[in-house]
N, C-alpha and C positions, 0 to 999 in steps of 0.2 A: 564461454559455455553458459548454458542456458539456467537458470533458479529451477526449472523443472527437471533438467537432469544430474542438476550437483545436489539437489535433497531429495527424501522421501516424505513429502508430507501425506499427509491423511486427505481424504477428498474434497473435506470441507476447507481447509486451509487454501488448497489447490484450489479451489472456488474462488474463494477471497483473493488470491494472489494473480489469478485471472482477472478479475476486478479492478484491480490496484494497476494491475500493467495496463487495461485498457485507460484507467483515468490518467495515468502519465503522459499517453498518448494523443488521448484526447482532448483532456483539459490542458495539460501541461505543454503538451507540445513538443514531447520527446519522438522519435523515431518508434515504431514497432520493436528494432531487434534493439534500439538504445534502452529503452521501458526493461525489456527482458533483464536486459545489461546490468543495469540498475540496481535490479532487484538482486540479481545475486550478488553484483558487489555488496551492497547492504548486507546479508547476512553473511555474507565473508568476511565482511571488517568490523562489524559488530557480534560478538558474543552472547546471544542472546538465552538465558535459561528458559526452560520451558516455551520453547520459540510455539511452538501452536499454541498454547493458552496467550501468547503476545499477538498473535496474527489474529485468533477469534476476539479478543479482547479490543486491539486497536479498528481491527474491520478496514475496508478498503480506502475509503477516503482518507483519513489521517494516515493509512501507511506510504499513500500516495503521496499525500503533501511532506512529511517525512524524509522520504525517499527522494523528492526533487530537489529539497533542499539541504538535507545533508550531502549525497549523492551529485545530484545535477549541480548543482550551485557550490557545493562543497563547501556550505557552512557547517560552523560547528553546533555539534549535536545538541550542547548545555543552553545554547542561543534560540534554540528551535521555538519555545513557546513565544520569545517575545519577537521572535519573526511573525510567526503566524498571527500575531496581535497587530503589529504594525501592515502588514498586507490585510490587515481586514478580514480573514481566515478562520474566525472563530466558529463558523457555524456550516454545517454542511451544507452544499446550493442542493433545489429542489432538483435538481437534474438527476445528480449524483443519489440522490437520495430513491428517486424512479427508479435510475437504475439499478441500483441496489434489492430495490423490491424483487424486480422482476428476475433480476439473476442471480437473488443469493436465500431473501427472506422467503419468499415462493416455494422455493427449492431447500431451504434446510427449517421449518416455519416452528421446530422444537427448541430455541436457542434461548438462555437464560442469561 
């Protein structure tokens, strides 16, 4: 089942979460319906409070990288920063960051 029809999130979240599925796909190199897959396992095995303040909060790319690799890789969650250290991951590629402009900052440009 799909992250879009086992939650209600608010538009903007949906935005971002739109975002996060295309980076799995296209950076990461999951499937279209895997990316989806993904996403809603993540919020199904994780308990997230105030999950939209965490989605606007984290933003696409780290929920991306996140998500492939607790999810995809099925590392553990506690491990995640010093994964993303040792892969070199620190900092968002200018790609992801274009993209971002174009289909999220453009479109929501009031965001604190």
């Amino acid at each position: 089942m799909s992250w879009q029809t086992e939650n209600d999130f608010d538009a903007e979240s949906t935005c971002i979460l739109k975002i996060t599925e295309h980076f799995l796909t296209e950076d990461f190199r999951h499937s279209e319906s895997a990316s989806s897959d993904m996403i809603a396992e993540y919020f199904r095995r994780f308990d997230i409070p105030y999950v939209e303040n965490f989605i606007a909060h984290e933003l696409s790319w780290k929920l991306a990288k996140r998500i492939h690799y607790t999810i995809g890789l099925g590392g553990d969650r506690r491990l995640f920063p010093t994964w993303v250290v040792e892969n070199k991951m620190t900092r968002t590629p200018a790609n992801a960051l274009e993209y971002m402009r174009k289909h999220y900052w453009e479109k929501y440009p009031n965001f604190d």
